[in-house]
Backbone as numpy.savetxt, mean C-alpha at the origin, in Angstrom:
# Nx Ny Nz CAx CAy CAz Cx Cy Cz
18.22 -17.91 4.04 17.61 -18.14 5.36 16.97 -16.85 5.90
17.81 -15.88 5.86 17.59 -14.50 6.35 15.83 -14.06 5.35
15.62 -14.29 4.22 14.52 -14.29 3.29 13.25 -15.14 3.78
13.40 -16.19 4.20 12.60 -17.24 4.73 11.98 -16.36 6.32
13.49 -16.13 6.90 12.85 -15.71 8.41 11.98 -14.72 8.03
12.32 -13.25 7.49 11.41 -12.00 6.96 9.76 -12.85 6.48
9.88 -13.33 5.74 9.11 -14.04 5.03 7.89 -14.51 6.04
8.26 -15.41 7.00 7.47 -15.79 7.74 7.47 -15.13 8.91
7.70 -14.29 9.19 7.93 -13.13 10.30 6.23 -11.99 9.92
6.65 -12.45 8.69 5.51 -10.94 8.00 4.25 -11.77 7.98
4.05 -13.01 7.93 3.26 -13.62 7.72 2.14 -13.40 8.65
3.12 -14.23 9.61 2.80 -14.75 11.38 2.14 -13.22 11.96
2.96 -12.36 11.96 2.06 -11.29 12.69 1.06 -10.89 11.78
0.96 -10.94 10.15 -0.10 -10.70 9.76 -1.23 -11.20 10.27
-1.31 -12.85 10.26 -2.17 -13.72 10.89 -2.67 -13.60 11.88
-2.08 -13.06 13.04 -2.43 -12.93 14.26 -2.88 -11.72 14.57
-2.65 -10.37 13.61 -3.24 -9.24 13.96 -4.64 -9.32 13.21
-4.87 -10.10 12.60 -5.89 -10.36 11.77 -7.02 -10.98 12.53
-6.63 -12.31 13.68 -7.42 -12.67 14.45 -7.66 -11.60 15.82
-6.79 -11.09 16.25 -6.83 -9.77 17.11 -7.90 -9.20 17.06
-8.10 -8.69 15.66 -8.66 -7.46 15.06 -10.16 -7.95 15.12
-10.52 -9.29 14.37 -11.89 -9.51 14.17 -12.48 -9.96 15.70
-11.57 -10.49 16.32 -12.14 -10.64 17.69 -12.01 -9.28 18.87
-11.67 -8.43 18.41 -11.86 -7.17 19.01 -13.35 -6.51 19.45
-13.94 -5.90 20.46 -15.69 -5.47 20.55 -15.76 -4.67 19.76
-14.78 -4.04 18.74 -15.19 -2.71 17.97 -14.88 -3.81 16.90
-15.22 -5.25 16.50 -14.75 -5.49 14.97 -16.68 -5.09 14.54
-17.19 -5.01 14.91 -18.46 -5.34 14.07 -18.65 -3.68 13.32
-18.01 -2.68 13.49 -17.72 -0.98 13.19 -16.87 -1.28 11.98
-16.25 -2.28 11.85 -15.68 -2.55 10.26 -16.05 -3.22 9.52
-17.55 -3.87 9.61 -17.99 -4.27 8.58 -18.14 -3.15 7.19
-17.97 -4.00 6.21 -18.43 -2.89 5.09 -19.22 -4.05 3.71
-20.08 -3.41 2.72 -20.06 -4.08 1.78 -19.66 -3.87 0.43
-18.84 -5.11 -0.02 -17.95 -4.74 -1.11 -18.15 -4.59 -2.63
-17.89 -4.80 -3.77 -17.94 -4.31 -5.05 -19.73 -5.55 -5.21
-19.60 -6.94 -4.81 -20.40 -7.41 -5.05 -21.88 -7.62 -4.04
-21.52 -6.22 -3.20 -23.05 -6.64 -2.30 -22.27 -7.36 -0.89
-21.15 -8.05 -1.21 -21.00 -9.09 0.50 -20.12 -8.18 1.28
-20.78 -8.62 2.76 -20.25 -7.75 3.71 -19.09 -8.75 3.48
-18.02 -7.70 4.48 -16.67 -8.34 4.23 -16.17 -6.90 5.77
-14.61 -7.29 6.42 -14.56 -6.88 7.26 -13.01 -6.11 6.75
-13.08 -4.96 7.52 -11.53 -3.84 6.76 -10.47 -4.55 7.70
-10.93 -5.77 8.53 -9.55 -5.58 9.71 -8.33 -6.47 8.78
-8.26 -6.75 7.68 -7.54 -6.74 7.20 -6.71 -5.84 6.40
-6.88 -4.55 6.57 -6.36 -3.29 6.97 -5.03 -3.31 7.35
-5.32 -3.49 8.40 -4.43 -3.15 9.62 -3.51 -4.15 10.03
-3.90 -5.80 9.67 -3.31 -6.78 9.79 -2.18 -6.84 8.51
-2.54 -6.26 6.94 -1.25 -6.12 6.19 -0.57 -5.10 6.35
-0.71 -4.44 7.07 0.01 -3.18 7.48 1.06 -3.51 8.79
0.34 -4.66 9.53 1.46 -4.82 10.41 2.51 -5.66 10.32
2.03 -6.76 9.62 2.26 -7.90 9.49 3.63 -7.28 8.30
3.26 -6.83 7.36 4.20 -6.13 6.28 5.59 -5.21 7.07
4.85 -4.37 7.46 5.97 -3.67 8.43 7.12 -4.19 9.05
6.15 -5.03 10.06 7.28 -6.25 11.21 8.27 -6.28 10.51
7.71 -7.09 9.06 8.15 -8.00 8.61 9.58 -7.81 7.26
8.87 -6.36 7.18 9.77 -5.21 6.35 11.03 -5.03 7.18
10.86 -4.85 8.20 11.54 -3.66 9.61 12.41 -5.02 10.05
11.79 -6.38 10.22 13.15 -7.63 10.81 13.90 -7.84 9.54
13.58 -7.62 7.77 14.80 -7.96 6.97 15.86 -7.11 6.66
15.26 -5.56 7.27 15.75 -4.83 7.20 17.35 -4.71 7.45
18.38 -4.51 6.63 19.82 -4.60 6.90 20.45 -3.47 7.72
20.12 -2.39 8.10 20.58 -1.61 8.69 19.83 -0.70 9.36
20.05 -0.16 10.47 19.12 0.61 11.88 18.11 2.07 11.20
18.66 2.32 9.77 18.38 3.26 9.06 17.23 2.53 8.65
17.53 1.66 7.36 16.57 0.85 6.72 15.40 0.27 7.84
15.70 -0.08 8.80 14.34 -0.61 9.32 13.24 0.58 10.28
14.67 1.92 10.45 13.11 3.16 10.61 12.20 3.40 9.28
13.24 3.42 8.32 12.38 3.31 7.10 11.14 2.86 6.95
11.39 1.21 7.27 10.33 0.61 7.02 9.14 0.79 8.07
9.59 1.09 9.68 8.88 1.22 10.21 7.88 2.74 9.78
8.06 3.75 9.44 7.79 4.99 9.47 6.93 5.02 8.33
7.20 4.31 7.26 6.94 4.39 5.36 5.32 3.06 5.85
5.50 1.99 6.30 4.54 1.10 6.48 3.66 1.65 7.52
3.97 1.57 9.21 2.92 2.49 10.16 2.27 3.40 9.87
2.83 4.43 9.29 1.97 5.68 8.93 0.72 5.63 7.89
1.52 4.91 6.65 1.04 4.61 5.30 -0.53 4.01 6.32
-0.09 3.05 7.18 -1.79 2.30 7.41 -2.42 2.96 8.62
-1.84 3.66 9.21 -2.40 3.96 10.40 -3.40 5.32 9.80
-2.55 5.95 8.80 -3.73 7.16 8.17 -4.60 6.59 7.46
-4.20 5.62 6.64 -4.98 5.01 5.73 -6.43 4.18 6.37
-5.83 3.57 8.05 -7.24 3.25 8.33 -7.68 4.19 9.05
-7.35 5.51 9.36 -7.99 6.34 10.01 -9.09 6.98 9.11
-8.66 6.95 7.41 -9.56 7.51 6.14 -10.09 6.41 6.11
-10.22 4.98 5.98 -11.18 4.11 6.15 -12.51 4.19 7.28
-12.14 4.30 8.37 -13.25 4.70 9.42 -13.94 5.91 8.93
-13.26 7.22 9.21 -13.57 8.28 9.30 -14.29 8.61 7.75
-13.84 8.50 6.77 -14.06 8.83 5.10 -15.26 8.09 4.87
-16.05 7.25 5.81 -16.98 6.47 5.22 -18.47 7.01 5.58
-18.16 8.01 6.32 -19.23 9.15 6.72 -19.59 10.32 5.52
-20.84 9.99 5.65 -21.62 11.22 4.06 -20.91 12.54 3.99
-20.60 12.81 5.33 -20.10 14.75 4.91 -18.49 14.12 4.38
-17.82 13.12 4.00 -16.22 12.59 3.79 -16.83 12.43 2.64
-17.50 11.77 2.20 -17.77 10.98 0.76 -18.00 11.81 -0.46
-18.55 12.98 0.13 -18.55 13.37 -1.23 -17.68 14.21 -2.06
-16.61 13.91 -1.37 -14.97 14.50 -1.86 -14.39 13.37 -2.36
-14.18 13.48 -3.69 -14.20 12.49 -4.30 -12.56 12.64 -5.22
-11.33 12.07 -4.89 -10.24 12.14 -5.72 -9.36 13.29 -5.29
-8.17 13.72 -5.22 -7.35 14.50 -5.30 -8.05 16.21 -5.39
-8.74 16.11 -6.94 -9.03 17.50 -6.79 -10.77 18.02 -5.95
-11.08 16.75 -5.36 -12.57 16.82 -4.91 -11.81 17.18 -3.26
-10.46 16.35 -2.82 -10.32 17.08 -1.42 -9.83 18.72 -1.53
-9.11 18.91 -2.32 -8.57 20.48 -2.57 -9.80 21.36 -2.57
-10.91 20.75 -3.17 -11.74 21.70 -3.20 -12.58 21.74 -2.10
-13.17 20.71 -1.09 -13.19 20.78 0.14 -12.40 21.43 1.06
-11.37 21.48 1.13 -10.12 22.51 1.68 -10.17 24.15 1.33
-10.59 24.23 0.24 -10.95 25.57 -0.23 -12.23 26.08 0.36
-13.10 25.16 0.83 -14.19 25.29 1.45 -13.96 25.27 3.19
-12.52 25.41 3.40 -12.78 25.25 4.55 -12.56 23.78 5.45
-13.16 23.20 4.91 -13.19 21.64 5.05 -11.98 20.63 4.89
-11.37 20.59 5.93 -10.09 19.16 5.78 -10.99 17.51 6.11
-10.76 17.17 4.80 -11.52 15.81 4.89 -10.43 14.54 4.95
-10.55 13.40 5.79 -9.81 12.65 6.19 -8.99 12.17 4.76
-9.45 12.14 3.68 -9.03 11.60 2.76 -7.19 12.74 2.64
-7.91 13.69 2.53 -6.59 14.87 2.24 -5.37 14.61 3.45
-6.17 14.55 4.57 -4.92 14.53 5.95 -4.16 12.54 5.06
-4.65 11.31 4.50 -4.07 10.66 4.41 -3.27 11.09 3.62
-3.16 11.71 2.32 -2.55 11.77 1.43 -1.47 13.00 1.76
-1.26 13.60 2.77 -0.82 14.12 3.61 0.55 13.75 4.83
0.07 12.63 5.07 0.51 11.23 6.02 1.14 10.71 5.31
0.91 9.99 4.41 1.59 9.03 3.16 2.79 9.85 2.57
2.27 11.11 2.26 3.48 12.16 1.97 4.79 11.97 2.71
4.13 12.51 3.96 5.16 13.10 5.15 5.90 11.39 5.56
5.25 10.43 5.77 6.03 9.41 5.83 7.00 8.81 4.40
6.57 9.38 3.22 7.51 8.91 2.23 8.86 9.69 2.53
8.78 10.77 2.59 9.89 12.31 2.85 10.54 11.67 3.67
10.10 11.38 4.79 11.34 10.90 6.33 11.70 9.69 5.99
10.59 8.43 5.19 11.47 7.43 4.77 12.65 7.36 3.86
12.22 8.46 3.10 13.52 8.49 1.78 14.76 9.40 2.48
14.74 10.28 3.54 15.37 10.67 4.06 16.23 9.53 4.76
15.99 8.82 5.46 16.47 7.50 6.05 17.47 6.92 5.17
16.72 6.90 3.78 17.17 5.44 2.74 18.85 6.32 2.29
18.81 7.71 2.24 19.74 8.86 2.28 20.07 8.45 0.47
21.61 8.59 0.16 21.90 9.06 -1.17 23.06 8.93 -1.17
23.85 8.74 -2.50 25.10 8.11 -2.17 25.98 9.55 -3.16
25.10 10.03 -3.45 25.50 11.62 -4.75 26.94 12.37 -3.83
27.52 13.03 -4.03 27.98 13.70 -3.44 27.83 14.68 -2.64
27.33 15.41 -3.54 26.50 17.31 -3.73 25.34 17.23 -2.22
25.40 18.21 -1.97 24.12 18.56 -0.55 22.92 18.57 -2.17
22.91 19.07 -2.88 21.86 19.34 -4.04 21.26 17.93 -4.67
22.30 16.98 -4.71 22.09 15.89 -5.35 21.44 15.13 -4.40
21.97 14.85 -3.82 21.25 14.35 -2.45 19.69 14.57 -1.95
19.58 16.28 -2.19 18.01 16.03 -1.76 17.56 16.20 -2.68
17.76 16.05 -4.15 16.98 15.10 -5.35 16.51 13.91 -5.11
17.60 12.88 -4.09 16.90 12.01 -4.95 16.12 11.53 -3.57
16.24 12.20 -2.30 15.14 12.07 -1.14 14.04 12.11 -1.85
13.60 13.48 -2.63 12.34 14.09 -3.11 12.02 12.87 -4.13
12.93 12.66 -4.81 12.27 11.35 -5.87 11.89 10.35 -5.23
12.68 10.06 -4.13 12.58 8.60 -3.24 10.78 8.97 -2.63
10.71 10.18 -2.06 9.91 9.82 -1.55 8.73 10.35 -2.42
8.60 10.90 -3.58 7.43 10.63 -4.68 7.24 8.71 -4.96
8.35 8.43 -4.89 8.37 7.16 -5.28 7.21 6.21 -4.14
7.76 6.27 -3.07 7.27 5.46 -2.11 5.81 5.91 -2.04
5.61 7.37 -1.75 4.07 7.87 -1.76 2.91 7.49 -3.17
3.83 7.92 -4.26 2.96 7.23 -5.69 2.67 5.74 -5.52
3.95 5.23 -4.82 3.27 3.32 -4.73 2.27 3.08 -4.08
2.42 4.02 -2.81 1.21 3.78 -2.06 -0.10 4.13 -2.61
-0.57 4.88 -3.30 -1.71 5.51 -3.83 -1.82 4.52 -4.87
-0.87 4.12 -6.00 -1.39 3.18 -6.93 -1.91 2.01 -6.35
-1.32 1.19 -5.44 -2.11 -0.17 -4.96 -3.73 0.21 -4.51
-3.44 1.59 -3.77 -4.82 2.01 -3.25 -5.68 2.08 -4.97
-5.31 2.57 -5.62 -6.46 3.14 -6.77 -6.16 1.23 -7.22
-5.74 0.71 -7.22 -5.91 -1.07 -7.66 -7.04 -1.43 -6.91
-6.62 -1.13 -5.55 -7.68 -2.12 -4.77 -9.42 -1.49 -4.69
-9.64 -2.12 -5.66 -11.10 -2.10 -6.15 -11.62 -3.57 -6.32
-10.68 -4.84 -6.16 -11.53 -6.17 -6.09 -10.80 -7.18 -5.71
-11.22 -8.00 -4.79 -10.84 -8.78 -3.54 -9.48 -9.43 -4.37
-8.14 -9.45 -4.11 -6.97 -10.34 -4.37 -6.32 -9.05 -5.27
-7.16 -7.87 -5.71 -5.66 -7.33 -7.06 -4.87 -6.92 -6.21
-5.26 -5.88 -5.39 -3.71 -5.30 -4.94 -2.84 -5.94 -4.23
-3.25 -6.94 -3.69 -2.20 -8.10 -3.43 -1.26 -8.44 -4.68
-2.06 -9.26 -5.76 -1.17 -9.44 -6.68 -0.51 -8.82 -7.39
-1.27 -7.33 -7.60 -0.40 -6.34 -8.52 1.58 -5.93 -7.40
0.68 -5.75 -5.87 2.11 -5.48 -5.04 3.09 -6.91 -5.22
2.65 -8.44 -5.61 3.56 -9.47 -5.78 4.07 -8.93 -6.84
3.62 -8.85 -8.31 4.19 -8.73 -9.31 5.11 -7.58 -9.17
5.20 -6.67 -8.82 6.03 -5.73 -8.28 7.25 -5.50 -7.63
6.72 -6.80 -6.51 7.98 -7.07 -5.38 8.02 -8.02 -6.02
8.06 -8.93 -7.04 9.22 -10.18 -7.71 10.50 -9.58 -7.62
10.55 -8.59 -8.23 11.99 -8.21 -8.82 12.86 -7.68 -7.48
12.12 -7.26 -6.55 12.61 -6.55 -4.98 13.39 -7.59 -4.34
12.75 -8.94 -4.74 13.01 -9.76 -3.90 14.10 -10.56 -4.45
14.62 -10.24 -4.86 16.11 -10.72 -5.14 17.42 -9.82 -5.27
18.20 -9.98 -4.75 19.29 -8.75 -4.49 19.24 -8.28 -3.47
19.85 -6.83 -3.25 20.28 -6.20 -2.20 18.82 -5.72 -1.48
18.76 -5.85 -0.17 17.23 -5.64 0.21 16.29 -6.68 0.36
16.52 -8.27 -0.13 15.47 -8.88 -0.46 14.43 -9.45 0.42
15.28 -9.70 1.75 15.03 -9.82 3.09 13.74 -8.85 3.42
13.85 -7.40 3.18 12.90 -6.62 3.47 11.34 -6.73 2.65
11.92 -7.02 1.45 10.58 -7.20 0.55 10.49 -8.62 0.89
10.59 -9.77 1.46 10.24 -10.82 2.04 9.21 -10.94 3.06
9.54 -9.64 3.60 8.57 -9.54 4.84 7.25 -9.00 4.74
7.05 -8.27 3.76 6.31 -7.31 2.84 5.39 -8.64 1.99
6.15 -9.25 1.24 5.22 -10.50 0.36 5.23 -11.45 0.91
5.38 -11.58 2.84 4.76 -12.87 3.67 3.74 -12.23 3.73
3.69 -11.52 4.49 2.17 -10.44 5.03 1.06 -10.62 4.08
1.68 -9.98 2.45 0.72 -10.56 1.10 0.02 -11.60 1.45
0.90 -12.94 1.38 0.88 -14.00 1.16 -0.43 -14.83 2.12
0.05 -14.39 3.66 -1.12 -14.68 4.52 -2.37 -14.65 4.29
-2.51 -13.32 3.43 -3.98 -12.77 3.78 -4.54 -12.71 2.47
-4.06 -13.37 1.82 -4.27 -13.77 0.18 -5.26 -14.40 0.34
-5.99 -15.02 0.55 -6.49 -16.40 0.59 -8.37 -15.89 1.08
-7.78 -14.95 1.99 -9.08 -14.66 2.82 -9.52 -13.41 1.73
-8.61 -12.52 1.14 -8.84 -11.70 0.46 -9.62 -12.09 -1.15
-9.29 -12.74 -1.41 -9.79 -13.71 -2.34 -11.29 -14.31 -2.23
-11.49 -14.78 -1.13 -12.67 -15.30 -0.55 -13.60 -14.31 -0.23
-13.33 -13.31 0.15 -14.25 -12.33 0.06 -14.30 -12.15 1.81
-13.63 -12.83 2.23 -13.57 -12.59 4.06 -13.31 -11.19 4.58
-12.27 -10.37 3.88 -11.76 -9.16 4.00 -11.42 -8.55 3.37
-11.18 -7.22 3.45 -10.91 -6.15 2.87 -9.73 -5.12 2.86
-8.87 -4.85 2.29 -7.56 -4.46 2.65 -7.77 -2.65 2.84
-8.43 -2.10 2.10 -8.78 -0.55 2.59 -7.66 0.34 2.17
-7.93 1.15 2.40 -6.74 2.35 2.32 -5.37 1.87 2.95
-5.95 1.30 4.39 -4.81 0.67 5.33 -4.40 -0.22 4.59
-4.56 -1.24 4.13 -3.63 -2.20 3.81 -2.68 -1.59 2.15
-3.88 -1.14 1.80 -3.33 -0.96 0.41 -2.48 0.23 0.56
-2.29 1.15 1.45 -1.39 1.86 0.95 0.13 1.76 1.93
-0.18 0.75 2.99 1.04 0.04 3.25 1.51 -0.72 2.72
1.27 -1.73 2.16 2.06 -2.50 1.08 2.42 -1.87 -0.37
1.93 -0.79 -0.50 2.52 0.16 -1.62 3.49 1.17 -1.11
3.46 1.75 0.21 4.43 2.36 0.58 6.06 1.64 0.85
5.78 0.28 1.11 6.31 -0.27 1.98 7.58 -0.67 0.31
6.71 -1.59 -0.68 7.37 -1.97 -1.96 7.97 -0.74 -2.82
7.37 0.83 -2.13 8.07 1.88 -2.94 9.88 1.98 -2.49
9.34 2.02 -1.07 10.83 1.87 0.28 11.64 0.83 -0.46
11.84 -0.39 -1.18 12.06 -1.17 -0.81 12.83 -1.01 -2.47
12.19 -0.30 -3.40 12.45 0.10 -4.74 13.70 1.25 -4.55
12.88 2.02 -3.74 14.17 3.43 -3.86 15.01 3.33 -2.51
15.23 2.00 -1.66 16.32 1.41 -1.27 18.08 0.85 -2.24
17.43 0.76 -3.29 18.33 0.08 -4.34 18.51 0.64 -5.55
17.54 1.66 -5.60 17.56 1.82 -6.74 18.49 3.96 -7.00
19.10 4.21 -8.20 20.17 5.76 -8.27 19.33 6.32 -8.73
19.15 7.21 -9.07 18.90 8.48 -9.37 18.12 8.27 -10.84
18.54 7.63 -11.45 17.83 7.67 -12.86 16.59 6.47 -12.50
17.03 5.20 -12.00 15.52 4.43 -11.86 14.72 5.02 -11.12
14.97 6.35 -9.96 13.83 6.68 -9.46 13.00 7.76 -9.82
13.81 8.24 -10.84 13.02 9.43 -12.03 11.76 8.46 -12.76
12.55 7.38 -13.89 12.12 6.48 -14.21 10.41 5.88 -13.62
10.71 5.55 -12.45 9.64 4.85 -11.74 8.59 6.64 -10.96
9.22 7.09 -10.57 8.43 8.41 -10.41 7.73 8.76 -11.97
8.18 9.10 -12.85 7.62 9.22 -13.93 6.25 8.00 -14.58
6.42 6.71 -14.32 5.53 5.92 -14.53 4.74 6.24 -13.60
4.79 6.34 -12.63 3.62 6.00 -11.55 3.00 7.43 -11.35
3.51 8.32 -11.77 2.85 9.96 -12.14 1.69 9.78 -13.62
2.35 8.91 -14.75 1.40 8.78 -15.31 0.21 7.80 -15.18
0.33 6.93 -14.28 -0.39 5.59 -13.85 -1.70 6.88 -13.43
-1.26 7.45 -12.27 -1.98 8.35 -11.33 -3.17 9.08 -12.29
-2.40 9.83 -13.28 -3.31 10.51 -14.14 -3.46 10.19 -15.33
-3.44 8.90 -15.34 -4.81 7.92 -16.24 -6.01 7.45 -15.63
-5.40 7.08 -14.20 -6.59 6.83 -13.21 -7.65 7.89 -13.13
-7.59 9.13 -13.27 -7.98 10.53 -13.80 -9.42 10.23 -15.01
-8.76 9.60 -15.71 -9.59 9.61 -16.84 -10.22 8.13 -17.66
-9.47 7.26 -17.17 -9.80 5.70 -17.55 -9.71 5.06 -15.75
-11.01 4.01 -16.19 -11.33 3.12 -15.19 -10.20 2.04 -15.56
-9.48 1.61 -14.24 -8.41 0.66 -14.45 -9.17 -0.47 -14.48
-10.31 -0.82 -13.63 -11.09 -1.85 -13.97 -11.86 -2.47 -15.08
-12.13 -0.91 -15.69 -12.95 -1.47 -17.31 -11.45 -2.05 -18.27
-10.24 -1.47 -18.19 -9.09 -1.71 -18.73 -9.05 -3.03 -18.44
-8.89 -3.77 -17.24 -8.26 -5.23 -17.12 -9.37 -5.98 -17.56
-10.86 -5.56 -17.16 -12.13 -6.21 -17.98 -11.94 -6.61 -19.86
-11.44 -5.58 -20.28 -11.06 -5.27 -21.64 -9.93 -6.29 -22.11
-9.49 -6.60 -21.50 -7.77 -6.89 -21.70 -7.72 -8.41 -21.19
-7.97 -9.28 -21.84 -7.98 -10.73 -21.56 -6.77 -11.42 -20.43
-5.65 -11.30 -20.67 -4.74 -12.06 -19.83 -4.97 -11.24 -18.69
-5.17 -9.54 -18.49 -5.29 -8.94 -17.48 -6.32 -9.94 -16.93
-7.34 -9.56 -17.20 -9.00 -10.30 -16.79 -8.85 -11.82 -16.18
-7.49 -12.24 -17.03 -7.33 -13.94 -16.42 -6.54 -13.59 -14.80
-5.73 -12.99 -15.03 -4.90 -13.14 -13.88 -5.63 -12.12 -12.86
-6.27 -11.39 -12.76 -7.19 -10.45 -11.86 -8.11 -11.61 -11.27
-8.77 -12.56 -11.91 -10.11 -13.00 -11.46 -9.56 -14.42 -10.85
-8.20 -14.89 -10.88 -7.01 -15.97 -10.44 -7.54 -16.16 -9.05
-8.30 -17.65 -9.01 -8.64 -17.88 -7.20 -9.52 -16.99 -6.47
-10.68 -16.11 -7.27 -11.20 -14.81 -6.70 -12.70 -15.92 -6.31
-13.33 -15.65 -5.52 -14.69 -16.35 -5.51 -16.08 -15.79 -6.67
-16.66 -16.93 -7.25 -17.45 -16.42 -8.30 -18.38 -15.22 -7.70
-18.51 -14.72 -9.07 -20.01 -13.55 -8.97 -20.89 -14.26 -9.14
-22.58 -14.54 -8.69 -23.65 -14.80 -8.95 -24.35 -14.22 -10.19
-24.47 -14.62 -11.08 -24.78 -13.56 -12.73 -26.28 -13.18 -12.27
């Protein structure tokens, strides 16, 4: 029951921050156009970011766990749509990746992209701080904060480097949170894959756009929700994958990969609206 309420908790405010948003006088400042030419609107941004959160933060089992979620999800989207607005301006754009903001910074130049990845940081650190450690040692302990919160920050950035076409990072964060959602915690990742779930449909259709904001709240949010449950060795484990995920993204297009890769290609293009050839 407690799964169901989260569930539709995350949904409902997704939905409604979603209509909020497009009926807002500043929605027509979020138009953008997407991989295929169609305008499409970012306020779905901000609507899986809230909607996820809520929805994270009501399955949440304890006063700890739901700052967590609040701190790891808000931040994750609130920087993330602040680099959506702001990053879409020519002097932002042409800092391009991790080592394109460093080198802007070396120039002097803090470009919105760097302050997110910055944000996403600093909210993984205080979330994994929250989620705490069960080790004994003062030493052990802030191991596995630091892992926890590589963990939560790498999730967030991978959904972001996914979301390159209307429905993946939705589905890649379902396939993800399957396993979250059963066991200890599940309630929280319930609230997390209502929010998904809502805005699936429109995301798919090409109505909206999830952005930095959405995508790197529902990756922050499913990292929280991983290194909630998970000791010391699964979060090496999962820090270690998602360190190499990061720097393949480096050097291979994840998109030419799932293009390449047939069942990928089936389940990526699952309910997506056709391309015009």
């Amino acid at each position: 029951m407690a799964f169901l309420r989260s569930f539709g908790i995350g949904a409902s405010v997704a939905r409604t921050t979603l209509a909020w948003v497009r009926n807002d006088q500043n929605a027509p400042s979020l138009r953008r156009l997407n991989f295929a030419g169609r305008e499409v609107t970012l306020a779905g941004g901000p609507a899986l970011a809230a909607g996820a959160t809520v929805g994270a933060a009501f399955g949440a089992r304890s006063a700890r766990l739901k700052a967590a979620a609040v701190t790891a999800g808000a931040v994750s989207g609130a920087v993330g749509f602040y680099d959506d607005i702001v990053g879409n301006r020519p002097e932002q754009k042409a800092a391009k990746g991790f080592a394109g903001h460093l080198g802007a910074l070396r120039e002097g130049r803090v470009t919105s992209g760097l302050l997110k990845i910055a944000g996403v940081g600093a909210a993984g650190l205080v979330a994994s701080a929250l989620v705490g450690s069960d080790r004994p040692s003062r030493f052990g302990r802030g191991v596995d904060v630091l892992l926890g919160a590589g963990v939560i920050a790498g999730t967030a950035n991978l959904l972001n480097l996914l979301d390159l076409r209307p429905g993946r990072a939705i589905k890649a964060g379902a396939i993800l949170g399957a396993p979250l959602a059963v066991g200890r915690n599940a309630s929280m990742t319930a609230g997390t894959l209502g929010a998904s779930a809502a805005l699936l449909p429109a995301d798919l259709d090409e109505e909206i756009m999830l952005g930095d904001a959405g995508a790197n709240a529902l990756g922050a949010l499913l990292g929280l929700a991983f290194t909630a449950r998970a000791g010391t060795g699964a979060r090496v484990a999962a820090l270690a994958a998602l360190a190499s995920l990061t720097a393949a993204s480096e050097k291979v297009s994840f998109t030419k990969v799932i293009q390449d890769t047939p069942w990928l290609r089936y389940v990526d293009e699952l309910g997506r609206r056709p391309n015009k050839a």
